[in-house]
C-alpha positions in Angstrom: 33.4 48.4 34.3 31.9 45.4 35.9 32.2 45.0 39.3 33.6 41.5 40.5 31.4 39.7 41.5 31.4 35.7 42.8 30.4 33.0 40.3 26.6 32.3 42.0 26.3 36.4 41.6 27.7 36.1 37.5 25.3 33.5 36.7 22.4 35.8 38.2 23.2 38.4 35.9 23.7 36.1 32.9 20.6 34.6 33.6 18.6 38.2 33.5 20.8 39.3 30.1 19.0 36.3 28.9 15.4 37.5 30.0 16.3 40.8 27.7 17.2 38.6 24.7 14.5 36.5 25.1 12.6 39.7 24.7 14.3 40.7 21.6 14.1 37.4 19.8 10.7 36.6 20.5 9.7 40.2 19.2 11.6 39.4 15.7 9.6 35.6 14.9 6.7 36.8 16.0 6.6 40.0 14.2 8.0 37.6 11.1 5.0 35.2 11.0 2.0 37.8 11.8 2.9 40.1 8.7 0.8 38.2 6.2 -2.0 39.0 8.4 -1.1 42.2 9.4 -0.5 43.5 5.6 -4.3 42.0 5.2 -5.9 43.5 7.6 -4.0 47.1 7.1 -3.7 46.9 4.0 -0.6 48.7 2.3 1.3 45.0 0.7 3.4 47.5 -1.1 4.9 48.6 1.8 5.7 45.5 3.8 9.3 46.1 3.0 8.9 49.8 5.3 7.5 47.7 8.1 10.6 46.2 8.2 13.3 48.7 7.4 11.6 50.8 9.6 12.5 49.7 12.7 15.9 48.1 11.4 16.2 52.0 10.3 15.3 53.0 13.8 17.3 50.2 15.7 20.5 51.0 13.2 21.3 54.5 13.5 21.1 54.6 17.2 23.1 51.6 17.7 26.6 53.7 17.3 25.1 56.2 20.0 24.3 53.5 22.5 27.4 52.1 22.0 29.5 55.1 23.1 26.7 56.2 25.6 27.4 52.6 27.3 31.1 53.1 27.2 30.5 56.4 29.0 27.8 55.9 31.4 27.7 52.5 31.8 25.9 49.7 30.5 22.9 48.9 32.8 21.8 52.7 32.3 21.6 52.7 29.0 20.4 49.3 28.5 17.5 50.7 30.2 16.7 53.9 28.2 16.5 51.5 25.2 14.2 49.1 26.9 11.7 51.2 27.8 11.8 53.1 24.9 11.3 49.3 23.0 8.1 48.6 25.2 6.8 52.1 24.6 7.1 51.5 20.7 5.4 47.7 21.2 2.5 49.3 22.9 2.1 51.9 20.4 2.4 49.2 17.2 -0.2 47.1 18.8 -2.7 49.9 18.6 -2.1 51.2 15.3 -4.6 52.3 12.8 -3.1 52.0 9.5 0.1 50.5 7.6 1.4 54.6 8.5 1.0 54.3 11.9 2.4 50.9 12.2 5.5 51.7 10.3 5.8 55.3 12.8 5.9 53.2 15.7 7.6 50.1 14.2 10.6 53.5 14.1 9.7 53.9 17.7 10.3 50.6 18.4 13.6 50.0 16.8 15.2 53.3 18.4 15.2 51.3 21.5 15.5 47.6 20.1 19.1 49.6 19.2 20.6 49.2 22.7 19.2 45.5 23.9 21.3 43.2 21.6 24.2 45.0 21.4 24.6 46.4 25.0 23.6 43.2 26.1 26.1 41.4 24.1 28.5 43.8 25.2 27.8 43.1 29.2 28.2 39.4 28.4 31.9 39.7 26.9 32.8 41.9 30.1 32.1 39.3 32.6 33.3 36.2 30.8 36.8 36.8 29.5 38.7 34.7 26.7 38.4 30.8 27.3 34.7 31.1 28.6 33.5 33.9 26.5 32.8 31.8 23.1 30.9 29.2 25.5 28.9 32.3 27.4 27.7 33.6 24.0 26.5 30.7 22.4 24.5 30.1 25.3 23.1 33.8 24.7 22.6 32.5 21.2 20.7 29.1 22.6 17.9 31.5 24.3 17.3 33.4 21.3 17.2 30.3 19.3 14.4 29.0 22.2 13.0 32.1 22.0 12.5 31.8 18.3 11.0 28.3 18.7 8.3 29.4 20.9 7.6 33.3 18.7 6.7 31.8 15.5 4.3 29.6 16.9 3.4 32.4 19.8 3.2 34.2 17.0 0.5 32.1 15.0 -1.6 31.5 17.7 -2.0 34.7 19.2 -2.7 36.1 14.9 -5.3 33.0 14.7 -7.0 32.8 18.2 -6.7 37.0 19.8 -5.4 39.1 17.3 -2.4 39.8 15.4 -2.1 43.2 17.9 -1.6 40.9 20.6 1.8 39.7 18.7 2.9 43.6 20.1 1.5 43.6 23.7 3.1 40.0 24.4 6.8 42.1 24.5 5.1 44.0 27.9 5.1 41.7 30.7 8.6 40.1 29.4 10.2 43.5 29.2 8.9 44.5 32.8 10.2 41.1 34.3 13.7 41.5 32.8 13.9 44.9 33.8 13.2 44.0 37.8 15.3 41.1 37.5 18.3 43.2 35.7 18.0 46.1 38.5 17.9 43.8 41.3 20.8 41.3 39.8 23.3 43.9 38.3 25.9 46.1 39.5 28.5 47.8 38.1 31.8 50.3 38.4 31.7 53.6 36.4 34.8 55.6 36.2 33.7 58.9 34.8 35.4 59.8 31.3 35.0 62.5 29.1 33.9 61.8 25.6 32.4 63.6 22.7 29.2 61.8 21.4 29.5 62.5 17.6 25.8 63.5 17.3 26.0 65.2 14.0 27.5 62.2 12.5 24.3 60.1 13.5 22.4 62.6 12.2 24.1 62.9 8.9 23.5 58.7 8.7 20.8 58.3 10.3 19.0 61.1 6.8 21.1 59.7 4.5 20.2 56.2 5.3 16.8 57.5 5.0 16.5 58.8 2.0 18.5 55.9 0.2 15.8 53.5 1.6 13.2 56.1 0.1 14.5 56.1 -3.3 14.7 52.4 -2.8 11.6 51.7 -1.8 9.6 53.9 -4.5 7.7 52.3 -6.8 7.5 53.6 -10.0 4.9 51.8 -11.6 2.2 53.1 -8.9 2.9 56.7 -10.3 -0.2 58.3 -10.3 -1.1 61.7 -12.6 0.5 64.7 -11.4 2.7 63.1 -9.0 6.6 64.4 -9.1 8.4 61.3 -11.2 11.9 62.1 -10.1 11.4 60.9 -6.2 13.8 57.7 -6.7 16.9 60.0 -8.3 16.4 62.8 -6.0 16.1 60.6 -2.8 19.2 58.4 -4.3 21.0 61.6 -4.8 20.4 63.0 -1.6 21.3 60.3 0.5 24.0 59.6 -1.1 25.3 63.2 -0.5 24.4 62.9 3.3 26.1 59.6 3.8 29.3 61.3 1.5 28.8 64.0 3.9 29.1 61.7 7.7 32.2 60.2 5.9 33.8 63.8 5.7 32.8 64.8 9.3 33.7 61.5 10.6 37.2 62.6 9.3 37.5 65.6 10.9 36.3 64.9 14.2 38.0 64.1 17.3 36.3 60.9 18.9 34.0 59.7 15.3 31.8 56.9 16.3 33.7 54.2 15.1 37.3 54.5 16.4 39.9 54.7 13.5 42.0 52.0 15.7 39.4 49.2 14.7 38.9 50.6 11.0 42.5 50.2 10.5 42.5 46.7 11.3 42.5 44.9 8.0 40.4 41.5 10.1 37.9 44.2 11.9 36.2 45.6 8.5 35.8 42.4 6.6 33.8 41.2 9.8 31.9 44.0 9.5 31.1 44.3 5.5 30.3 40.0 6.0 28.2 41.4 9.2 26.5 43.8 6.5 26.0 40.9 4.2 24.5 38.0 7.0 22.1 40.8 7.7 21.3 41.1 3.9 20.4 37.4 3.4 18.6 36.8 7.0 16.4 39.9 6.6 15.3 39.2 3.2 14.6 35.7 3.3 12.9 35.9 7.0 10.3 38.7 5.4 9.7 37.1 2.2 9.6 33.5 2.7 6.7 33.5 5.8 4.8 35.8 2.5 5.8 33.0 0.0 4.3 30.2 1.8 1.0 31.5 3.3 0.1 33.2 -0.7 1.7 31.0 -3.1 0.8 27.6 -1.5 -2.4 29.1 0.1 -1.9 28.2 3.5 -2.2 29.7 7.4 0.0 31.3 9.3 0.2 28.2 11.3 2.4 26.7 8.5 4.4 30.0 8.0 5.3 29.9 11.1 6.3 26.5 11.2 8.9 27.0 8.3 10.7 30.1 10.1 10.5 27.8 13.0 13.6 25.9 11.0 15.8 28.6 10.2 15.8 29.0 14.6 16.9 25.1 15.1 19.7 25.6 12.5 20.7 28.6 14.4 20.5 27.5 17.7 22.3 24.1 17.2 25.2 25.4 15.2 25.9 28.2 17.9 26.3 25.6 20.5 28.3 23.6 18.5 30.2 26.6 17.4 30.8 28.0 20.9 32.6 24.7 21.9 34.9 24.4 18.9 36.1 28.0 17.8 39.0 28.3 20.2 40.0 25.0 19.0 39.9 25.4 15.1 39.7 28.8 14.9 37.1 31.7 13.1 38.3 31.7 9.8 36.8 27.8 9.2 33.7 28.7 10.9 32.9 31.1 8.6 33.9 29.5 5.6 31.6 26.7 7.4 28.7 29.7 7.4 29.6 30.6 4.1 29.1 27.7 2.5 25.4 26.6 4.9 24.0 29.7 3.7 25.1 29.8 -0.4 23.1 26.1 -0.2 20.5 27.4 0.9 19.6 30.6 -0.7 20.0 28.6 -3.9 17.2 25.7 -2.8 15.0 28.7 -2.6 15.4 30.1 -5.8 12.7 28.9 -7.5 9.3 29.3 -5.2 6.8 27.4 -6.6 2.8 26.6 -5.3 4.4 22.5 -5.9 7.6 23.2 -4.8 8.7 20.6 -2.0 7.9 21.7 1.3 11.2 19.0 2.6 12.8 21.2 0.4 11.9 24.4 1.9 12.7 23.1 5.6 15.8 21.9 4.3 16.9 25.2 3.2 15.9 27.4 6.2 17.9 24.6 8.2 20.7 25.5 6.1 20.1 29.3 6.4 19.8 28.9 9.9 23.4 27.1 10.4 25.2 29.4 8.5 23.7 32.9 10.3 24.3 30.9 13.7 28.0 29.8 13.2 28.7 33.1 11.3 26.9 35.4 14.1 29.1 33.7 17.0 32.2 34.0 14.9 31.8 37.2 14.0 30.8 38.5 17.3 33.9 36.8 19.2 36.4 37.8 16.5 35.1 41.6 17.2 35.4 41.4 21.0 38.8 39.9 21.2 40.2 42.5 18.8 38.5 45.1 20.4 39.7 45.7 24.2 37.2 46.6 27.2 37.6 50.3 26.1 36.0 50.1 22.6 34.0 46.6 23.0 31.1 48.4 23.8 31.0 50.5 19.9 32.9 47.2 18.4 29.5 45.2 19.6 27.5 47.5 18.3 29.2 48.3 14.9 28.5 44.9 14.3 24.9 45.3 14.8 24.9 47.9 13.3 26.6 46.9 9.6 23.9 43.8 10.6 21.1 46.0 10.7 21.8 48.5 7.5 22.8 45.4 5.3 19.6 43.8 6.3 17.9 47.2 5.5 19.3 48.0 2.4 18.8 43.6 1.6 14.8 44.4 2.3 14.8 47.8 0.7 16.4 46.7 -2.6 13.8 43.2 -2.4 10.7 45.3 -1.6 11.4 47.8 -5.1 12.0 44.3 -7.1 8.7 42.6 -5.7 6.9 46.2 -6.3 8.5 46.4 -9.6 6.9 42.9 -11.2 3.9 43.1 -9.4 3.0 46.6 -11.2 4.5 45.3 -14.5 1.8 42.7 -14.5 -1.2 44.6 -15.3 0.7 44.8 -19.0 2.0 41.6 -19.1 -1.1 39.6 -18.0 -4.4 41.6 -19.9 -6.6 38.9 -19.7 -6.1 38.1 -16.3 -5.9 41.6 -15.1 -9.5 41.9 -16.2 -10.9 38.5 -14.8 -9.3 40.0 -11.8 -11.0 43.1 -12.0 -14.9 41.5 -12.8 -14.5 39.7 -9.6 -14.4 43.1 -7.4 -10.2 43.0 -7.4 -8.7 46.3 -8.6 -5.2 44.8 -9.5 -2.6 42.4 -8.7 -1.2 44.5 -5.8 -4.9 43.8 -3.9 -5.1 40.0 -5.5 -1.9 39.4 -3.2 -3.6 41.1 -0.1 -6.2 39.0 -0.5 -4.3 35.5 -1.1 -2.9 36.3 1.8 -5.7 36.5 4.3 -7.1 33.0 4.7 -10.1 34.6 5.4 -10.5 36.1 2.2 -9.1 34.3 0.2 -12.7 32.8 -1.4 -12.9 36.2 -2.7 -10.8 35.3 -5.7 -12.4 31.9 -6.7 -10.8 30.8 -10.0 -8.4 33.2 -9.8 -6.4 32.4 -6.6 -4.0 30.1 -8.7 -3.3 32.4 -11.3 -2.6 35.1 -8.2 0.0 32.9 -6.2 1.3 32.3 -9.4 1.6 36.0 -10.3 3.4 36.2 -6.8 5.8 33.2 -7.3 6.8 35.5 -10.2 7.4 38.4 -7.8 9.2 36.4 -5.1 12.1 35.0 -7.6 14.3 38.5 -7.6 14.0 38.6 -4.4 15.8 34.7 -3.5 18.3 35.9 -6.4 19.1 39.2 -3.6 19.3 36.6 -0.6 21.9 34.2 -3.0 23.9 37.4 -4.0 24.3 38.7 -0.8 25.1 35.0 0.3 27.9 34.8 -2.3 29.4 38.6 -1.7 29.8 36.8 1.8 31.9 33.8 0.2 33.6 35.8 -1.8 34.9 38.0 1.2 36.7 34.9 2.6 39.5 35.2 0.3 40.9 38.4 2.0 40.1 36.8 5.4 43.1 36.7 7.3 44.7 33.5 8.6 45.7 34.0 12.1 44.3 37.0 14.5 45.4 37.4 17.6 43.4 38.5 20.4 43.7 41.5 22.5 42.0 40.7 25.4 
């Protein structure tokens, strides 16, 4: 537990949890506007969505370990194991050779990113109890929406002007500072407890989750000769057997890693599936709409930058508001509030288009960016009243965690649909395909690399319309994904229910 500590001492230790989430948040928008680059100069566009589920596959399945760990041996320990494995993974990504290696250490990188937000969420709702705890985390929320201001653009400079490696080495020196400030700042009380870890269940998720994202993932169409054509089924098949397989030992064990006091409470699991869902809609649109404006209007990552840049100011001023009003009106408005911000603007996105409005774009990622912000504060209150000190450290992180595997499976399911109509084209556009192909292009697949690197984009001459078209065309499943998780998310609100009480 938290040692008490005087107000001057508590605002010390906020102040360093907010040099770790500053760390986290400006690793995600900077990450977020340098892909287009990255997948140029790597190569490997089919397999931008691995980039991403990769270390959201990483950062998921450890999160229920960290969670119990911290409940056991603390928080500030743990915190730390996951930090430096983070910095060790950011290294590792900014020296990688190919789209392989990135996407190994991009794993690295989320198996610590799994204990930063969550653990440090978790310290935050020890030391400010009820009345001040809403207040405390949307100010938590305010630094990662700062953060998020200064990463996209961070993020396009260091791409433009040093290299888009550099976007990987910037996480360092903030990660060393907030790890001196932390040690020096933050105490705390451990009473020794005895605990079983449920190992084998993560392991039994951590494969099946695996192998569902590989069957996702697989492109069909890029089949070559002699290569096995069952990979999707058999991947499918065997992760769903893994995953039925963590449900049975989950069952049977004593201590499973989500206590089966907050699974029976009705309010606890429709947080968490709508957690699942805001993860769904954030990741998708947050990989695909940077790619959408840099290739199908043609522009820099200056620009791409500057639209993510939006979704951060909707986020950051509807936390604050939020933070000051949910004890007085309640959750269950602010997430129909969310609910409704982010079903507006999925749907304005439905349509990308090279003369599509670029107000309406802003617009809305604005909208976006108020409904994940007032539905991420919600959310994460609701969980930590209901949950007590003893389980708030695996209640934060099962949040994070049904975040994280929505948001997986969101990018997974988006990356086969973009894969799919891309390789469908060669059929569906002959005469194109070969004006591609007399200009030095192999296919459509490369025509997108290429659009995407201002650099090389002369390459394709007449044909760079006819590309961004192609991947206007390729984009549209993937808005509908962002809009159906958006509605699932509405939809849940009718079995939300109308008064909680809280146990803390």
């Amino acid at each position: 537990m938290t040692s008490a500590c005087s107000g001057a001492e508590r605002r010390r230790i906020f102040i360093a949890l907010n040099l770790v989430m500053f760390l986290a948040a400006i690793e995600v928008t900077i990450v977020g506007t340098a892909m287009p680059t990255i997948m140029a100069r790597l190569g490997g566009v089919p397999y931008v969505a691995w980039v991403i589920a990769a270390y959201m596959l990483g950062a998921t399945c450890t999160v229920p370990i960290y969670g119990r760990l911290a409940d056991i041996y603390g928080r500030k320990r743990i915190l730390f194991v996951g930090m430096t494995l983070f910095l060790l993974g950011s290294g590792l990504c900014g020296l990688a050779w190919n789209i392989g290696s990135l996407i190994a250490f991009r794993m690295l990188q989320g198996f610590g990113a799994g204990a930063v937000i969550p653990i440090t969420t978790t310290i935050v709702g020890d030391l400010y109890p009820g009345e001040e705890r809403p207040k405390a985390l949307s100010l938590l929320s305010v630094v990662w929406g700062v953060s998020s201001v200064i990463g996209p653009y961070a993020g396009a400079y260091l791409t433009t002007e040093i290299s888009w490696r550099a976007v990987f080495y910037v996480n360092i020196p903030f990660g060393i500072l907030a790890m001196v400030v932390l040690w020096r700042t933050f105490h705390e009380e451990r009473t020794p407890q005895s605990h079983q870890l449920g190992i084998w269940g993560s392991v039994l998720l951590f494969s099946g989750c695996s192998f569902l994202l590989l069957g996702l993932l697989h492109d069909p169409t890029q089949v070559q000769e002699g290569y096995w054509p069952f990979v999707r089924p058999a991947a499918l098949g065997i992760g769903t057997i893994l995953i039925a397989g963590f449900i049975a030992w989950e069952k049977r064990v004593a201590e499973p890693i989500m206590p089966r006091v907050l699974l029976q409470d009705r309010f606890v699991v429709i947080a968490l599936i709508q957690g699942g869902l805001m993860g769904a809609v954030l990741y998708v649109l947050t990989t695909y709409i940077p790619l959408s404006v840099q290739g199908i209007r043609q522009s820099g990552p200056l620009l791409a930058g500057q639209v993510l840049l939006t979704i951060s100011i909707g986020w950051t001023s509807s936390s604050l508001i939020a933070g000051r009003t949910i004890r007085r009106f309640g959750v269950r408005i602010h997430i129909w509030i969310s609910a409704m911000s982010m079903c507006l603007g999925a749907y304005l996105l439905l349509q990308p288009q090279p003369d599509t409005p670029l107000l309406r774009i802003i617009l809305a990622m604005v909208l976006i960016g108020v409904g994940m912000g007032t539905s991420a504060l919600a959310l994460l209150v609701a969980i930590q009243d209901r949950s007590g000190y003893q389980h708030r450290g695996i209640a934060t992180s099962a949040i994070t965690f049904f975040r994280h595997i929505g948001g997986a499976l969101g990018v997974a399911v988006s990356g086969a649909l973009f894969n799919g109509v891309v390789g469908s084209l060669r059929t569906s556009r002959p005469e194109e395909t070969a004006s591609l192909q007399a200009q030095g292009i192999e296919g459509w697949m490369e025509g997108i690399r290429t659009i995407l690197d201002p650099e090389e984009r002369g390459r394709l001459g007449e044909m760079a319309d006819p590309v961004a078209d192609a991947m206007a065309q390729a984009i549209v499943p993937v808005m509908w994904v962002g809009l159906g998780a958006a509605a699932l998310y509405l939809t849940f609100m009718l079995f939300w229910p109308r008064e909680m009480r809280s146990k803390t």
